[in-house]
Structure formats: C-alpha cells, structure tokens
C-alpha positions as CSV (number, residue, x, y, z in Angstrom):
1,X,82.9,101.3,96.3
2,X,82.4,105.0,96.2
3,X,85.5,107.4,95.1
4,X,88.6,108.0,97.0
5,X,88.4,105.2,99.7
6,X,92.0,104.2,99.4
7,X,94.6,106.1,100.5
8,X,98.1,105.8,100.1
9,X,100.7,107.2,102.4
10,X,104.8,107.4,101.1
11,X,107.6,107.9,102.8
12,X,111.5,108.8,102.5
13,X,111.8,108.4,99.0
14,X,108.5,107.5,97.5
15,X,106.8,111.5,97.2
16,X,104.7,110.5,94.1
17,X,103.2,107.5,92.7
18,X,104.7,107.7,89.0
19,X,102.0,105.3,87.6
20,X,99.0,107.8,88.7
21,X,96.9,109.2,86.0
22,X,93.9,111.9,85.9
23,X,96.3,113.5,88.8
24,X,94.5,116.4,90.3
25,X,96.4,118.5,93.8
26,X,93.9,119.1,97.1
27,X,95.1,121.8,99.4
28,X,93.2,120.7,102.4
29,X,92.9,121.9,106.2
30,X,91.3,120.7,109.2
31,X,90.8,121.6,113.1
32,X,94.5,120.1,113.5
33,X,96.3,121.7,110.8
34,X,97.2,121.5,107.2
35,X,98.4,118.4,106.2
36,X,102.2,117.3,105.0
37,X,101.5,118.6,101.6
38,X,98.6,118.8,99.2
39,X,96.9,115.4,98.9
40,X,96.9,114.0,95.4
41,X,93.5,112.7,94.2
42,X,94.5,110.5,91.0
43,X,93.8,107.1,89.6
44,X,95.9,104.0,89.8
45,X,95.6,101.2,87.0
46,X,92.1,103.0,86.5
47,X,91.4,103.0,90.4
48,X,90.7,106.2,92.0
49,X,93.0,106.8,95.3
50,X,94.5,109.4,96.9
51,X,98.1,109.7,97.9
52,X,99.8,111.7,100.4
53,X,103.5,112.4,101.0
54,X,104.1,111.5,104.3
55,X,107.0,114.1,105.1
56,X,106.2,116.5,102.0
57,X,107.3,116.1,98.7
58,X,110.2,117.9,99.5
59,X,110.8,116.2,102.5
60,X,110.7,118.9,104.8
61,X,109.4,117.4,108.2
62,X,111.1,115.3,110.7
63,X,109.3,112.4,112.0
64,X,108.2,114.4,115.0
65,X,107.0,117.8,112.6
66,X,104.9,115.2,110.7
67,X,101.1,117.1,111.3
68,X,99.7,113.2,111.5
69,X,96.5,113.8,113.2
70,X,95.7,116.5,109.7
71,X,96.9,114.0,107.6
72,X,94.8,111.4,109.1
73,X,91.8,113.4,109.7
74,X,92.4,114.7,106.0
75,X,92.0,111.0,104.7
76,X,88.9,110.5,106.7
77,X,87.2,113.9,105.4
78,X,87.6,112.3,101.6
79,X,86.1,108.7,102.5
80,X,88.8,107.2,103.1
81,X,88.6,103.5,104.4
82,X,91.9,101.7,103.4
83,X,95.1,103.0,104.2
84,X,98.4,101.3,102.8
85,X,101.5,102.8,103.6
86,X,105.1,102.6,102.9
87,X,108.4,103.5,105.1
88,X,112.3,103.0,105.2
89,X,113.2,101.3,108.1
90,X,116.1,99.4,109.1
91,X,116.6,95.9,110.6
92,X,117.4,95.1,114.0
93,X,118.0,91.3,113.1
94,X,120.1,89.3,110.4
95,X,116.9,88.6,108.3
96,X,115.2,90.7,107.2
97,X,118.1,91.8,104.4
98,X,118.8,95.2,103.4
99,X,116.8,95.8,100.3
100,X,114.1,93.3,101.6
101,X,110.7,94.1,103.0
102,X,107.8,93.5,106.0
103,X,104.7,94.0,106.3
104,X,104.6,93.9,110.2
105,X,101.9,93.1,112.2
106,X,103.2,94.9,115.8
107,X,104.9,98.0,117.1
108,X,106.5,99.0,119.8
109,X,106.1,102.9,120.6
110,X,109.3,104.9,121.9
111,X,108.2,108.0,120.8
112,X,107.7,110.7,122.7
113,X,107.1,114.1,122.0
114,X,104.2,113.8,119.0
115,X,100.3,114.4,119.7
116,X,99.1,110.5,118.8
117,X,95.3,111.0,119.7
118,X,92.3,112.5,118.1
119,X,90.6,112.8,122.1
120,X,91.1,115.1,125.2
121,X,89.8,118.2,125.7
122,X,86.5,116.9,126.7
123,X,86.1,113.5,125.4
124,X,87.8,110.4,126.3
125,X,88.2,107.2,124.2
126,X,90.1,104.5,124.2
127,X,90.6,102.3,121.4
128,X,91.8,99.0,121.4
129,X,95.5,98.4,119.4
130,X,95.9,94.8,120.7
131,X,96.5,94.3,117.0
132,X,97.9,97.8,115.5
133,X,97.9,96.3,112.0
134,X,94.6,95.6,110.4
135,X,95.3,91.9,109.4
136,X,93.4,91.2,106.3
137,X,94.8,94.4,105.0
138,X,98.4,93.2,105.5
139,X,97.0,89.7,104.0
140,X,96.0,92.1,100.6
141,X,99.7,93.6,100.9
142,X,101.2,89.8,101.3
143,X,99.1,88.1,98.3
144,X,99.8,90.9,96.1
145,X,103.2,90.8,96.7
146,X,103.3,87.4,96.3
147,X,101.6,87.4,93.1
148,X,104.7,89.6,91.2
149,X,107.7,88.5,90.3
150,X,110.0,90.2,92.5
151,X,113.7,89.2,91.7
152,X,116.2,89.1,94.4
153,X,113.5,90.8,97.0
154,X,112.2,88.8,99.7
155,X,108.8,89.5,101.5
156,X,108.6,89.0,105.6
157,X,104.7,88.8,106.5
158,X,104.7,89.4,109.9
159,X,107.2,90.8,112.9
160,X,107.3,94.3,114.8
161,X,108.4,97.3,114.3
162,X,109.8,99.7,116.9
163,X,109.1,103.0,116.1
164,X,111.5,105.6,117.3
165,X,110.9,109.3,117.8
166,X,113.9,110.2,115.8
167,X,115.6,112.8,113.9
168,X,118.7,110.6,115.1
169,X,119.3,107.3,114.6
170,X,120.0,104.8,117.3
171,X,122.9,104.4,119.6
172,X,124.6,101.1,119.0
173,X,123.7,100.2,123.1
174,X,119.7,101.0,122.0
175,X,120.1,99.2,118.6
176,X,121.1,96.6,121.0
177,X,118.4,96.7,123.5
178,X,116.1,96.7,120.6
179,X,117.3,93.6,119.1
180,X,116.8,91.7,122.6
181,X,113.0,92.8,122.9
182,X,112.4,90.9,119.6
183,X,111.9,93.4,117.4
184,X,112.3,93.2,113.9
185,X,112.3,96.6,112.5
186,X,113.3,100.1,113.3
187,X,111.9,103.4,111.9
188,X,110.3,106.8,113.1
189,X,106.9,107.2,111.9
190,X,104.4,104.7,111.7
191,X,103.4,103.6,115.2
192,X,101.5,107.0,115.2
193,X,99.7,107.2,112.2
194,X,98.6,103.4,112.8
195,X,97.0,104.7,115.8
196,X,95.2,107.8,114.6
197,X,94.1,105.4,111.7
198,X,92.6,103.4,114.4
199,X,90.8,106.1,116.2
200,X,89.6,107.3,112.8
201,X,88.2,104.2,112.1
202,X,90.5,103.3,108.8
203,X,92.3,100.2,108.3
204,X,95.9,100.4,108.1
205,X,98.7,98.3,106.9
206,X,102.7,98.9,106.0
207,X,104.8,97.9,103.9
208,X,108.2,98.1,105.5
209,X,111.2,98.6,103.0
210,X,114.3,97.4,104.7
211,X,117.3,99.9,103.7
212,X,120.0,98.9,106.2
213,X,121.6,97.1,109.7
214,X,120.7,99.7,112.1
215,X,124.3,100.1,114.0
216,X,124.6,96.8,115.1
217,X,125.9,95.0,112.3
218,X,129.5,94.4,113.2
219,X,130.3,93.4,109.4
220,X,128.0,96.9,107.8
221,X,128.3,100.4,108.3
222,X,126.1,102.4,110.6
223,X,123.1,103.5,109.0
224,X,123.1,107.0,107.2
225,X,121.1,109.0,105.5
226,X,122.6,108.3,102.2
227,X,122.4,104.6,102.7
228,X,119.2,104.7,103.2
229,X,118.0,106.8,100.4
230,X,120.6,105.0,98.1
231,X,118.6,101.3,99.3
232,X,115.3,102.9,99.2
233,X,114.9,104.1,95.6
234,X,116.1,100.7,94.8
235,X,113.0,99.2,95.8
236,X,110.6,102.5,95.0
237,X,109.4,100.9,91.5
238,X,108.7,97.4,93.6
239,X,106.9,99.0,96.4
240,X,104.5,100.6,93.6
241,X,104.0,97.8,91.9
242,X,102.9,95.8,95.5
243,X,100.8,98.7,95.9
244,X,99.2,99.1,92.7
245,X,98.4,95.1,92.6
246,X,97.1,96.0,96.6
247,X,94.7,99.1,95.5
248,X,93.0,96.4,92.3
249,X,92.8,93.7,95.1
250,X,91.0,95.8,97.5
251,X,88.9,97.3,94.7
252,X,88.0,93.3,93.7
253,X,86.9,92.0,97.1
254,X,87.2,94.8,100.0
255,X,88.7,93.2,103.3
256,X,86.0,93.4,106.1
257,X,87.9,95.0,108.6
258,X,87.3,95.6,112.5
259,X,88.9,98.8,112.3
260,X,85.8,100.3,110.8
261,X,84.0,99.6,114.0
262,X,87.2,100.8,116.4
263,X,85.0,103.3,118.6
264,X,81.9,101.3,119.0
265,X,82.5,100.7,122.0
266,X,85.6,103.0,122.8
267,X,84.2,106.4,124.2
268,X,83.8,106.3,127.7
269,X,82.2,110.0,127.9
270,X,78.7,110.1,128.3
271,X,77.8,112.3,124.7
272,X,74.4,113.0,125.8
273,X,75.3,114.5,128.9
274,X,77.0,117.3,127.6
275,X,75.7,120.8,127.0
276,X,74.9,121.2,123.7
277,X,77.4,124.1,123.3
278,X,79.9,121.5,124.5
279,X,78.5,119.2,122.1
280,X,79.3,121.7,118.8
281,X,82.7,122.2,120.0
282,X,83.6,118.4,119.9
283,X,81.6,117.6,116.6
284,X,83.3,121.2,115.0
285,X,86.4,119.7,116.0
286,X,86.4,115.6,115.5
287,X,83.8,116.5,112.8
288,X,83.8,113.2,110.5
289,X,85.6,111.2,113.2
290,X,83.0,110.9,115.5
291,X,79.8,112.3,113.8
292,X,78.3,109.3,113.6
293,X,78.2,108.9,117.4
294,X,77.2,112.1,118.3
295,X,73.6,112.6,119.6
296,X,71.9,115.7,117.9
C-alpha cells in the first residue's frame, strides 16, 4: 500500500491522535472549501495515516458548519481509501450503556439543511447506500476491538444510527419516536460524511462512542453537553487504541471493499456528450472524484 491511504476522522473530544509520530500539519483547499482544520499527515504504530478533526481542533463548527464535502474531497486528493471514524452519540435503547460503543451498520438521515452530494450542476449520479457502512471495514473495527482488553467497555457490532441535524439535542417526544423506529443510536454528523465517502469512492466505517440516554431515560438526566464530553474522554484512550490495532489490520490484509467501485455504474449523465468546455468545468471541479470516468 502506497502512503496516506487511511484516514482517520475524530470527533467531540478526540482532536489529535496522541500516539502519532513523524506529525507533519497540511493546510489544504479544494473546489468546496477548506477543510475543518489542517489535515495531520503522521504515523501510527509506524503506519502512515492521516487524521482530521472532524469539527476543528478547537471545536468550532456545528454539525451543520462541518465543510464535509472539503473534508472528504480532501481525503480523496491524498489517496485516501479507508476511512475510520469516531463520534459521541447517545443511545436511544437500554443497551447500548453509556460509556459503551457501536460500530453501526445503518443510518437513518433527519438532517436537513447540509450539502451531502459531490453531483448537480451538470452531472447526475446516484450511488447506491443500501448498505451505508462498508462491512468488512466495520468487520476490521469489530476484530480489532475484540482483540484488546477493554475492561468494563462493551462493543455492539451492528444497529443504526439516526443522525440528526443538530445544534440541539432531541425533544423527549422525538427521542421517543426514535426509539420506536428501531434505532439504536443518535448523533449529528455521520450520515453525511458516510455518504460523500460513498460517492468518493472510500470505504467508511464508525465507531460509535456511547456518552449518554438521550432524554428518554426516566431514571438519567437529559443529555448535556458536559455529560457528554465528561463520558467521551473516558473512552478517548480506548477508541485510539481500537483504532490503532484497526490502521495495523488494514495495513496486514486490506478489506476488498465495494465502495471503491461505488460509481461504476452510478452516473447517469452521458460524459461524452458534453462540450468539452462543460467537460473542464466538471473535471476542475470533482477533479480526483470522478477523473477516472471522464473521457478526454
């Protein structure tokens, strides 16, 4: 494997990966935008990756300010094939636990006012997200997990996510509505890089670190802020080490993935048709994304 074809996303709580070495900063930009923050190019247990904090290192963007098409289209520009990402949510059903964590395998998207597509403006695709989460990826996430000793944490391989748009948390009536659909987990963010991932052609799995009840606990507080920081940092040093063991696994035996295929057969508009001025316009802009299915 060639440099730089993992890359790591972290969220609330987990801004830097404290067991990177050989850390160099990348100020990047692309035809969407800067991304969250400088991408960190570094190397983890000797393995080089590339890590990005999803809401700035500072944490200075709401879910919805999140620039996710630059910080996807950023990954892609460096190689990247892998992504493995990590986010506080909280839980919508008695198990998973506070302090626990999921890797899911579906979401369900109630955002609403975040660009979540790479196409438009000329060129159509759609990709199919019958399964979001690239499932031998999560299968790397699960086994390395599974090979650490993780006292008192318990690891949940499958279940969905619903993914909010956020800044606020839910009302109890939605927590509630939620729970009846199923759905395992709650959070705000990563429905919409799973599907940029997609259309970029990088697989993409989560690790989903539980931090609290929602608001429909009747025995626990509603979820705040300071909760969920408090439960988060608990489980920052065992969300490294599951991602570390990930990054060697992937190094060892690379998952073949059908995410690296996703838009074989996903653009609809005829390429070849299009004036060549057209033409220079989409590749300028999707550049890496597409470039490979692009006709001179």
């Amino acid at each position: 494997m060639s440099d730089l074809q993992i890359g790591i996303i972290g969220g609330s709580g987990l801004y830097k990966m404290s067991a990177l070495t050989d850390v160099t900063e990348m100020e990047m930009d692309t035809p969407f935008g800067k991304p969250s923050d400088a991408l960190i190019q570094g190397k983890l247990a000797g393995i080089p990756v590339v890590f990005l904090a999803r809401h700035g290192r500072s944490h200075t963007h709401l879910p919805t300010e999140v620039p996710y098409r630059a910080n996807i289209y950023a990954f892609k520009s460096l190689g990247v094939r892998y992504i493995l990402s990590a986010s506080a949510v909280g839980s919508l059903q008695e198990s998973p636990k506070p302090l626990d964590m999921l890797i899911p395998d579906q979401f369900i998207d109630r955002t609403k006012h975040r660009p979540d597509t790479f196409f438009g403006n000329g060129i159509v695709a759609h990709i199919t997200f019958a399964e979001p989460i690239c499932p031998a990826l999560a299968d790397v996430l699960a086994t390395a997990a599974a090979s650490l000793s993780l006292e008192g944490i318990t690891i949940h391989r499958g279940g969905t996510y619903l993914c909010i748009e956020g800044p606020a948390f839910s009302t109890k009536a939605e927590s509630q509505l939620y729970r009846s659909w199923g759905a395992q987990v709650i959070g705000m963010t990563n429905v919409t890089e799973a599907k940029l991932a997609r259309e970029a052609e990088i697989a993409y799995a989560t690790l989903a670190l539980v931090t609290d009840y929602d608001c429909w606990h009747e025995t626990h507080d509603s979820v705040t802020a300071d909760m969920v920081i408090t439960n988060l940092q608990k489980n920052v040093a065992n969300a490294q080490r599951i991602i570390q063991a990930s990054v060697q696994a992937i190094v060892h035996n690379p998952p073949q993935s059908s995410a690296h295929r996703a838009l074989e057969n996903a653009i609809l508009t005829n390429l070849s048709a299009l004036a060549p001025e057209v033409r220079a316009e989409i590749k300028q802009r999707l550049g890496v994304i597409i470039e490979k299915y692009l006709i001179s």
